[in-house]
C-alpha positions as CSV (number, residue, x, y, z in Angstrom):
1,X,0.0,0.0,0.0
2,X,2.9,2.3,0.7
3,X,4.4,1.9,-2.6
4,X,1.0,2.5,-4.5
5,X,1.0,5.6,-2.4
6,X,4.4,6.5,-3.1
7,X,4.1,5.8,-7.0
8,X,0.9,8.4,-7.1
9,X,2.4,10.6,-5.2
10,X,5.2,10.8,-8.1
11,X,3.3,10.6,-10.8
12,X,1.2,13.8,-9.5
13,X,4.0,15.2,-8.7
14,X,5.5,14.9,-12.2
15,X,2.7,16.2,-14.0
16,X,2.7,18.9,-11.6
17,X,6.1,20.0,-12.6
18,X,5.8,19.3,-16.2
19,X,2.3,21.7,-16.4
20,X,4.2,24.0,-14.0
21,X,7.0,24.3,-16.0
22,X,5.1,24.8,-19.3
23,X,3.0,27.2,-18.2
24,X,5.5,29.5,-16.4
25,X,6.1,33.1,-18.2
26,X,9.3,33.4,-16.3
27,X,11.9,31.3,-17.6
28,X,14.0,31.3,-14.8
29,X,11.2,29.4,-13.6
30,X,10.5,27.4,-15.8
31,X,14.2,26.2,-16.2
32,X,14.3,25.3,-12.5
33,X,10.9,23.4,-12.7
34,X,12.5,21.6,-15.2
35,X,15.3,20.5,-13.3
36,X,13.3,19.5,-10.8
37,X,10.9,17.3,-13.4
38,X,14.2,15.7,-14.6
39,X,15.4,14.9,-10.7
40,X,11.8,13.3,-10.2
41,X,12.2,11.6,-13.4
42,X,15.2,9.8,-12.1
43,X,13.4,8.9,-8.8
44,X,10.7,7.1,-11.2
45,X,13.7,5.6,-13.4
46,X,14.5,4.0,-9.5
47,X,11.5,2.9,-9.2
48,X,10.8,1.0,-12.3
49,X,14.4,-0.8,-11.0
50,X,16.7,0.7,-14.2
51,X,19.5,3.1,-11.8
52,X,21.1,3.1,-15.3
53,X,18.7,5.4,-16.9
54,X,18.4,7.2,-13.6
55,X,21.7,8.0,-13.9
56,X,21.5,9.5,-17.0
57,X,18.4,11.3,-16.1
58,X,20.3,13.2,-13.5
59,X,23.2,13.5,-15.2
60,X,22.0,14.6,-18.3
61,X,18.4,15.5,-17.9
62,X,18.7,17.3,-14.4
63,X,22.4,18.3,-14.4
64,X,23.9,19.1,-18.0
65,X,21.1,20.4,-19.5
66,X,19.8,22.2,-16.7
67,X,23.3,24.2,-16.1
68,X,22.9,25.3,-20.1
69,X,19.6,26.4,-19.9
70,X,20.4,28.6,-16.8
71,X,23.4,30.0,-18.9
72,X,20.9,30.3,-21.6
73,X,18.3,32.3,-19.8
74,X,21.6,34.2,-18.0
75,X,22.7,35.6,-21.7
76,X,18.7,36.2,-22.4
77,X,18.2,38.3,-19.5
78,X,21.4,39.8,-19.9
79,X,21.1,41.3,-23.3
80,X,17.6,42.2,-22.7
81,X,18.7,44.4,-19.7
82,X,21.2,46.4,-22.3
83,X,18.4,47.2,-25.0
């Protein structure tokens, strides 16, 4: 019963984050919300027993990606300040 709980509790918790994240009009926002989807993704990765694609997930989903996108949004906000 605890791991049914547990498994809704991530899936709402996913698509929470995922609308969030698509919704947001602040991109800094929305960046962050994405790195926290990915991190959550990785959790489910756990649970369906493949810690090889969590891994990656939080490497490259969560971690990598995230850090560009936050340099992205950086250089956005950035030259938007100058114009």
């Amino acid at each position: 019963m605890a791991e049914l709980l547990l498994d809704v509790l991530l899936v709402l918790a996913l698509l929470s984050t995922a609308s969030a994240a698509l919704l947001s009009r602040d991109l800094f926002r929305a960046v962050v919300l994405f790195i926290a989807f990915g991190l959550l993704l990785s959790l489910s990765w756990v649970r369906l027993h493949a810690p090889d694609l969590a891994l990656a997930e939080a490497a490259i989903g969560a971690g990598l990606t995230g850090v560009l996108l936050l340099d992205a949004v950086s250089h956005f906000r950035g030259r938007r300040e100058v114009e």
